[in-house]
C-alpha positions as CSV (number, residue, x, y, z in Angstrom):
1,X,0.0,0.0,0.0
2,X,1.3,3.2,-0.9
3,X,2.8,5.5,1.9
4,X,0.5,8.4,2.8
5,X,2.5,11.7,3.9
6,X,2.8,15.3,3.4
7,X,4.2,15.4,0.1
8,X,1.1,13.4,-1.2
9,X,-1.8,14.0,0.6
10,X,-4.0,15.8,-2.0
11,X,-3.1,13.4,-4.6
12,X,-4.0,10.7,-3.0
13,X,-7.4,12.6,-1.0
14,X,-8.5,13.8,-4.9
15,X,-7.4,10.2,-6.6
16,X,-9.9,8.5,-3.8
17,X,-12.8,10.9,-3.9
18,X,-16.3,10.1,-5.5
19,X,-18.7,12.4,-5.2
20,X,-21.6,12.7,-7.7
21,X,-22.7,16.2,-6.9
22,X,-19.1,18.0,-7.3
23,X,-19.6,20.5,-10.2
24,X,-16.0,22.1,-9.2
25,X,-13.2,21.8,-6.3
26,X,-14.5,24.2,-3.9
27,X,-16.6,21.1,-3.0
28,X,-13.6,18.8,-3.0
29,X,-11.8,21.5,-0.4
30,X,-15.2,21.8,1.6
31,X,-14.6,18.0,2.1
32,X,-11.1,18.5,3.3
33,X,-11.7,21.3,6.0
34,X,-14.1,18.3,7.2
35,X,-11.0,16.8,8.7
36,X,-9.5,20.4,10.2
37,X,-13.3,20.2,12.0
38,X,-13.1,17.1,13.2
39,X,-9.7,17.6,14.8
40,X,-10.9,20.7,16.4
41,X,-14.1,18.7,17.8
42,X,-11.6,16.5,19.1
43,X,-9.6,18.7,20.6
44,X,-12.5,20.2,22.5
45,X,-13.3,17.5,23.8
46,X,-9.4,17.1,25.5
47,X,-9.8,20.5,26.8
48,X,-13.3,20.9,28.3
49,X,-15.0,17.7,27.8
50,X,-17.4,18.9,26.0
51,X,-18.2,15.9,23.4
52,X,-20.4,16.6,20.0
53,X,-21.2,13.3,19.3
54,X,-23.5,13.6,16.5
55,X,-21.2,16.6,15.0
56,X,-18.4,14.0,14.9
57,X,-20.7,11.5,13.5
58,X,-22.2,13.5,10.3
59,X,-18.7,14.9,9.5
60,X,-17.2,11.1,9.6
61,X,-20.2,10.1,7.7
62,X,-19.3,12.9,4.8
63,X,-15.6,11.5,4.8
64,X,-16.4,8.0,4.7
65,X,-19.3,8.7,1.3
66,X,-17.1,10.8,-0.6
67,X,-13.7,9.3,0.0
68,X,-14.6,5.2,0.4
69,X,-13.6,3.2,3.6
70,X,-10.2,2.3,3.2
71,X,-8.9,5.6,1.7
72,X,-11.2,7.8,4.5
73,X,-9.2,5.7,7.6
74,X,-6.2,6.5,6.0
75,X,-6.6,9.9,5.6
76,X,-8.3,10.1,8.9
77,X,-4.9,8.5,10.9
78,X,-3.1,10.6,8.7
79,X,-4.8,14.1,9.8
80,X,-5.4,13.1,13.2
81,X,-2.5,12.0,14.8
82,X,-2.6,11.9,18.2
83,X,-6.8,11.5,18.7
84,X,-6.8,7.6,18.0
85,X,-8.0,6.9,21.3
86,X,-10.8,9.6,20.8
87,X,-11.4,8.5,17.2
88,X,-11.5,5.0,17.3
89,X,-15.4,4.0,19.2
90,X,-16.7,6.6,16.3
91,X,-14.8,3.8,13.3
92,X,-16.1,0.8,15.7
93,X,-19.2,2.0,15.7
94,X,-19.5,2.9,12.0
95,X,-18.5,-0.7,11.2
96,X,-15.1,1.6,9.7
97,X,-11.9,0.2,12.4
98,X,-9.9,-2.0,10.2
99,X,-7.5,-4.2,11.7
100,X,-4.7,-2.5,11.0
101,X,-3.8,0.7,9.2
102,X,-0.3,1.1,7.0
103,X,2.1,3.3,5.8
104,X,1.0,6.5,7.4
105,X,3.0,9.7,7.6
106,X,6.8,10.3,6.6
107,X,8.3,6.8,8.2
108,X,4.8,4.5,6.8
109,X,4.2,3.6,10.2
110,X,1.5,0.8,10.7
111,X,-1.4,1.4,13.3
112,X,-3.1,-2.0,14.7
113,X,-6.2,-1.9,16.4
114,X,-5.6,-3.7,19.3
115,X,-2.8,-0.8,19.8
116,X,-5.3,0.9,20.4
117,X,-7.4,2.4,23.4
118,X,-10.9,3.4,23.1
119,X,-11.7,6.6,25.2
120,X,-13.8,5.3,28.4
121,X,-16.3,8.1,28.5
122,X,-16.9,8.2,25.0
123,X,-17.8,4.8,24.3
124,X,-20.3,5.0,27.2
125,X,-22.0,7.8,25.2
126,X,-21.8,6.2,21.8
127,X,-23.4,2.9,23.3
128,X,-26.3,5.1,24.4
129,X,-27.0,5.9,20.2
């Protein structure tokens, strides 16, 4: 599987993305901020607690239609390194957590899932969906 980094990123986001409506690449971009938002959501959550559930939920949903399921995890490990543990019950739930995700960032580091914690509190309120 090819390495996903810096240097490729767009290539490889605009090789993977399907999406019947786009009539030019403002739409395309509007899909990519998705992942800045997401990381921010997460990030909120680290800081106050404060957990937007369904937020998180439509904006993975987006990602995961337009880009495919393999391709979105990638780029998904790729932009939000760091938030596994926070990410992770959201791709469980989906049905999206593969067992193991390769080649990501500048030394194609592999990610397995049972690597991986699951954020207490969070699963507790996805399980209440």
């Amino acid at each position: 599987m090819q390495q996903l980094d810096d240097t490729n990123f767009m290539l490889y986001a605009a090789a993977h993305y399907d999406n019947p409506q786009c009539y030019d690449t403002d739409e395309f971009y509007d899909d990519l901020k998705r992942f800045k938002y997401l990381k921010r959501l997460l990030n909120r959550y680290k800081e106050t607690g404060e957990l937007k559930e369904r937020l998180i939920l439509n904006h993975l949903t987006v990602i995961y239609n337009v880009f495919g399921s393999t391709p979105a995890t990638r780029l998904l490990f790729f932009k939000l390194e760091g938030y596994y543990n926070l990410l992770k019950p959201f791709l469980v739930l989906m049905g999206h957590m593969p067992d193991k995700v390769e080649n990501i960032g500048p030394f194609g580091k592999t990610y397995r899932d049972v690597d991986i914690e699951m954020e207490d509190r969070i699963v507790r309120v996805l399980r209440k969906i």
